[in-house]
N, C-alpha and C positions, 0 to 999 in steps of 0.2 A: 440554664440547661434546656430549659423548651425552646420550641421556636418560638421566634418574632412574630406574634399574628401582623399582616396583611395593612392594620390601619396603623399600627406603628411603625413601619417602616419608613423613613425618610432617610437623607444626606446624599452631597453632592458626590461625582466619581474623587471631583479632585481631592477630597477629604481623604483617600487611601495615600495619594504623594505623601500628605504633611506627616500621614501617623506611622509611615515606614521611612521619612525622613528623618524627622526628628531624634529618634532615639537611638540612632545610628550616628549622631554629631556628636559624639563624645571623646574622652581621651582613649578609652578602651583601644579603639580602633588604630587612633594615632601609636600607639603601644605596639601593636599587630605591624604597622607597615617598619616601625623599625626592626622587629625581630629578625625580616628578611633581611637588612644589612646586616646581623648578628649570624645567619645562618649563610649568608659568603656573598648572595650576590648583588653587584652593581645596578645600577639606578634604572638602566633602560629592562634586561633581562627581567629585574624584580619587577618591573612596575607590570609591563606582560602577563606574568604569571598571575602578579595579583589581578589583572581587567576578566584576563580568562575566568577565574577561581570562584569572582563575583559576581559576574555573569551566568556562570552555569548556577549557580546558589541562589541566586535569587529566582531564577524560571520556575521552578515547580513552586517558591512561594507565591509570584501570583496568578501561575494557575491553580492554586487550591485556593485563593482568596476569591476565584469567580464562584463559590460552593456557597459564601456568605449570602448572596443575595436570592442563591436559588433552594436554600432550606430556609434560611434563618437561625443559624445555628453554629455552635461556634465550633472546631476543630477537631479538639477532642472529644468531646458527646458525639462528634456526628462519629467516633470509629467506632462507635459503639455497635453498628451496624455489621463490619465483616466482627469484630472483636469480641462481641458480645460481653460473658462476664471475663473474659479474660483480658479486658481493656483494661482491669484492674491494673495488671502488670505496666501495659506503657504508661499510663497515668500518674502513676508513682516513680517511674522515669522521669517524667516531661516535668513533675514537681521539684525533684530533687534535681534537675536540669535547671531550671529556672532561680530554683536558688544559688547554682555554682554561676548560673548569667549574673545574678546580681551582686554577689562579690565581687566579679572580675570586674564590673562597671563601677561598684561603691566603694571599690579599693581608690580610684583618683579624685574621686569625690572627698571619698573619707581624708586624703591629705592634701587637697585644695581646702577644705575648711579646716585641716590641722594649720594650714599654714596664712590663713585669711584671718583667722579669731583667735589664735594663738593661743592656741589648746592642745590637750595631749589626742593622738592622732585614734587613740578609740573615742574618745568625745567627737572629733570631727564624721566620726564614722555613723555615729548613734544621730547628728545633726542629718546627715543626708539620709538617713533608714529611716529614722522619723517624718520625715518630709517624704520620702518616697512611698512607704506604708501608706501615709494619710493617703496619698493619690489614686494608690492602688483600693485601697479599699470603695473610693468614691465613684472609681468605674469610669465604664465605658465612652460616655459624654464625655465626661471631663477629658481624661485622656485622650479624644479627640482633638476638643478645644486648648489644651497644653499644645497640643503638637504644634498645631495650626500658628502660635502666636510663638511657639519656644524656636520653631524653623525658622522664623524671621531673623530673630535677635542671634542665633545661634549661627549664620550663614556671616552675618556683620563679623563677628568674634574670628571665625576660620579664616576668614577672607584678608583680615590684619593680619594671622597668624602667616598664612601661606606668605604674602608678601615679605614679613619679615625672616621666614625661613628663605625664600629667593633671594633676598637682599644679606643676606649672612653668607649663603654662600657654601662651601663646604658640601656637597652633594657628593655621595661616596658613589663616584662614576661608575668604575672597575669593581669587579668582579673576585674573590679570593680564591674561589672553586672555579674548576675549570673539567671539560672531559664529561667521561660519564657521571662523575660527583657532582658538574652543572647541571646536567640535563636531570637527575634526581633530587636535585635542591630544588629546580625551578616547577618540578612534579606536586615537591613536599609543600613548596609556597600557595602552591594553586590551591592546593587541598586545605590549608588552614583558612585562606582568604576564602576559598569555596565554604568552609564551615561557619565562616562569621554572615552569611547571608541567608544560608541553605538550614539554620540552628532556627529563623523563625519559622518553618514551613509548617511544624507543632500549632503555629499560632494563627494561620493565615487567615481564614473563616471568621477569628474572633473580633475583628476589628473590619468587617464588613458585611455582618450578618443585619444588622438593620438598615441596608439598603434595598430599597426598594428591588422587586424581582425583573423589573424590567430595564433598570440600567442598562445602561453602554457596557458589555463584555470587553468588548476592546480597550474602552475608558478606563473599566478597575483593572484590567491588565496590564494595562503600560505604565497607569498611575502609580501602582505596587512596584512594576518592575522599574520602575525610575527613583521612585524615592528610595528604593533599596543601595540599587546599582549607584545612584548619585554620589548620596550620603558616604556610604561603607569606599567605595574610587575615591574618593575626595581624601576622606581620614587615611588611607592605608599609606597614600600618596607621599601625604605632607609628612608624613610618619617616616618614607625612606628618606625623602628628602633631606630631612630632618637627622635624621637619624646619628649624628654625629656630634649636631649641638646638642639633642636630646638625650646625651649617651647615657645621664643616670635614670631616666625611663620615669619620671615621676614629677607631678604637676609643676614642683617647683622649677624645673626647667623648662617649662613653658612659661613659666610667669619671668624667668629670667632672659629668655628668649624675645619675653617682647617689652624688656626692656626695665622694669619694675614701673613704680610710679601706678598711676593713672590706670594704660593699659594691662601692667599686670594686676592691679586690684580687678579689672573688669574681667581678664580672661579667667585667675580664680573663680570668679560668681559666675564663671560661663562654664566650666567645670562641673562647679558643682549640681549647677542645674540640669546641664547634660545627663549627668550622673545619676539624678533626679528622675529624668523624665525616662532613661533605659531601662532604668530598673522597677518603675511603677509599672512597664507593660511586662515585664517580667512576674512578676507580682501578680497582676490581677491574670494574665493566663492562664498561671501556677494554681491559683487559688479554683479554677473552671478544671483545670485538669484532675482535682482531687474528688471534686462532684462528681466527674464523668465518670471515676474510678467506683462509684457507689460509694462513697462514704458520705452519710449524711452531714455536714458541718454546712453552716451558713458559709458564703463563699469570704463575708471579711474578716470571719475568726481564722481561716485557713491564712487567709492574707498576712494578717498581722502576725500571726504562729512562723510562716515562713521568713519573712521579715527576721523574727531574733536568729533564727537559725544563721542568714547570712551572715549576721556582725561577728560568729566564729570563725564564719569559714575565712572574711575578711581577714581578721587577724592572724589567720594562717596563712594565706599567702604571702602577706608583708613579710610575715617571719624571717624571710632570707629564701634567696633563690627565689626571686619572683618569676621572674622570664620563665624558668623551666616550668613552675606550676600554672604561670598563664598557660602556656600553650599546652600542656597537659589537659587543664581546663578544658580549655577552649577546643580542642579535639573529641575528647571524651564525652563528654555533655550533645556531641551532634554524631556522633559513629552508628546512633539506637536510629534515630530516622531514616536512614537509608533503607532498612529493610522494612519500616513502618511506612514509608512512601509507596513504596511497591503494593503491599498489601493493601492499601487504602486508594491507589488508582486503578486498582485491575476491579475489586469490587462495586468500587463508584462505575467503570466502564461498563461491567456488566450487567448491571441494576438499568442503567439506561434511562430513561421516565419511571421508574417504578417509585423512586421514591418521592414519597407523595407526603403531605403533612400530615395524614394519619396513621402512616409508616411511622416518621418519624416520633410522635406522639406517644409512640407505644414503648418504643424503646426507653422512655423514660422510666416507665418499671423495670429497673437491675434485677425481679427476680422472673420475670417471662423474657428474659434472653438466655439464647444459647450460649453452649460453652464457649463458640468461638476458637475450639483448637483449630482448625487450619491455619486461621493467621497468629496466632500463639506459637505454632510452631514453625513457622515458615519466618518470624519473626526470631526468634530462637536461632534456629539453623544460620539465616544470614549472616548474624552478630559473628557468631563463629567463625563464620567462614569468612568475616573481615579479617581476624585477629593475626595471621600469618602476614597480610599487607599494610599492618598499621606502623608506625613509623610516630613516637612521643617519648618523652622522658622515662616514662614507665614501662612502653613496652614496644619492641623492635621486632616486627615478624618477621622471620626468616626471608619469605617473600623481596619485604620490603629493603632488607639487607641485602641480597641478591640482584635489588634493581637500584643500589646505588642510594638509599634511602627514599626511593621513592613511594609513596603512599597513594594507594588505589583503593584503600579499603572501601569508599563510600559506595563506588563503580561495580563492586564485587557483592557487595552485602546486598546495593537494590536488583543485580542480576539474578543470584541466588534465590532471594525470598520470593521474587515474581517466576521462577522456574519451578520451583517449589509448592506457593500457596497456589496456582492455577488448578493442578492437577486434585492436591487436597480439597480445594473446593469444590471440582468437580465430581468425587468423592462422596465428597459430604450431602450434595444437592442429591445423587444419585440416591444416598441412602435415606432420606429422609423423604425424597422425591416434593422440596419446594424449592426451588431457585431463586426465591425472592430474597432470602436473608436468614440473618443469626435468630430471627426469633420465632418463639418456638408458638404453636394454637393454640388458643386461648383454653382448648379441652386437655389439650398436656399441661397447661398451666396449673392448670385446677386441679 
């Protein structure tokens, strides 16, 4: 939760590539790019919508990831600043977000080691939660140096794979949807592939806040936006490509894929490590977001607590109907940010130099912050006013049904909340007459 004092500060820019590459090399991903030949369109169309969708998604994570080296601080503690105690609320989002992340990732995990050790597929579940738990709890370093050494091995792994999906052949060209149903498919595609990049922007801070203050800006910005955009374009790809040898959507058709033997022993244990390393940054986030939210727990009991939670949610999605509750998932869990981004860049905007390390320092006491309604409710309103544009299994906004299934909510939710929290802020500075922030004088404290 505090800042990084000044002598601790070390690591290179290119250490942001490995640790937003890495945990993006998993099947999750590959999962995501055949959805889009499940929801109609052909290979060049889909692959478009996915470079767009990834592209816009990963921007704002790393330009929030330049906030790490110039507080020292991780993501969610720093909203604590417009959000005050009402950071409570997205805290407890960003938690139970990160848990529905690490199912969807410990689901191919969980049946790469059902089908490696030959075991029943909640045992193989509890193998990779175990191992990701441990990582999660060990933090920040390590998680670096996993990344750093699992993106090597894990680059080898894809690199067979994609060739043996080029070499199989079968790439679903054509398109099924056609008209205004394409143009709303290839809207829908952008939006979820936009969600699988735009879902760490919760995190961005957290995994560059002990860099030193004087980095390359432009270093940790392109480092983030590359290992993002790499990783996540590579997996969605090989995912369409794929996507017709892969029709039962589950490890073992990747292991069958490349051939059994040998290579599919190693692509299993490159599964499940993937699966390993997505979901320990999931994990040890979660675990920062529950701090931020003021609840005192040490951050590895929160770890480990979220941790068993996932191995239910895992076994409910295997349940049946996977596809649907992925992308259900996988929507749902990133819809709360779009208005949480807005509020958190117009306040950073307009703080300017003000926040200083003894700003930040203060906010560590939950009970000398303010209540933080403007962005509680500006965050509030947005949500809402996605819900008519959202486009999932569960719920079809009118909006969204009028434009052909196309899905805008992310676009609507960050306009609103920023049209919204500006004026309330302005508001609130007026009646309090300090413009610095949510927190409140040490003599109202008292």
């Amino acid at each position: 939760m505090a800042p990084v004092p000044l002598e601790g500060r070390y690591g290179a820019t290119w250490r942001n590539f490995t640790v937003w590459f890495g945990p993006n090399m998993e099947l999750s991903g590959v999962f995501t790019g055949t959805l889009v030949f499940t929801l109609g369109l052909g290979f060049w169309p889909g692959l478009a919508a996915m470079l767009i969708g990834v592209a816009l998604g990963a921007l704002p994570v790393a330009l929030l990831s330049l906030w790490g080296p110039k507080t020292g601080m991780a993501q969610l503690p720093l909203a604590r600043l417009p959000f005050g105690r009402s950071i409570a609320l997205p805290a407890l989002v960003q938690w139970f977000s990160a848990i529905a992340w690490d199912a969807l990732v410990g689901l191919f995990g969980g049946e790469a080691a059902q089908i490696l050790f030959h075991v029943p597929f909640f045992v193989g579940v509890l193998i990779v939660l175990a191992l990701e738990g441990a990582i999660g709890i060990l933090g920040y370093e390590f998680i670096h140096q996993l990344m750093a050494w699992g993106s090597a091995i894990l680059v080898v792994l894809f690199v067979i794979l994609t060739v043996k999906i080029i070499q199989h052949g079968n790439i679903p060209m054509h398109s099924s949807v056609h008209g205004t149903a394409a143009i709303g498919t290839f809207v829908l595609v952008s939006t979820i592939t936009f969600s699988g990049s735009f879902s760490w922007a919760s995190y961005a801070a957290d995994y560059s806040r002990y860099m030193k203050p004087e980095a390359s800006r432009p270093g940790i910005f392109w480092a983030t936006f590359g290992g993002l955009f790499t990783s996540l374009a590579w997996m969605y790809t090989i995912g369409l490509a794929g996507a017709k040898s892969l029709s039962n959507q589950t490890a073992s058709g990747v292991q069958s894929l490349m051939g059994g033997g040998f290579l599919g022993v190693l692509a299993l244990v490159a599964i499940i490590f993937g699966s390993v390393t997505g979901t320990a940054m999931n994990d040890y986030s979660g675990s920062l977001a529950v701090q931020a939210g003021g609840v005192r727990i040490k951050r590895p009991y929160s770890a480990a607590f979220g941790t068993v939670l996932v191995f239910f949610l895992v076994l409910w999605i295997h349940g049946g109907e996977t596809a649907t509750k992925f992308q259900n998932v996988l929507l749902l869990t990133a819809y709360w940010i779009a208005p949480f981004l807005a509020v958190v860049l117009i306040d950073w905007y307009r703080r300017g130099q003000a926040v200083t390390r003894g700003r930040l320092l203060e906010t560590l006491d939950f009970r000398r912050l303010r209540s933080g309604w403007p962005a509680l409710v500006a965050l509030l309103v947005g949500f809402v006013a996605m819900v008519p544009f959202m486009n999932t299994g569960l719920i079809e906004g009118p909006a969204a049904k009028a434009l052909a299934g196309a899905d805008l909510s992310f676009y609507v939710g960050f306009v609103v909340a920023a049209a919204l929290y500006l004026p309330l802020r302005n508001m609130e500075d007026r009646r309090t007459d300090d413009v610095s922030g949510p927190l409140v004088t040490a003599s109202a404290a008292s």
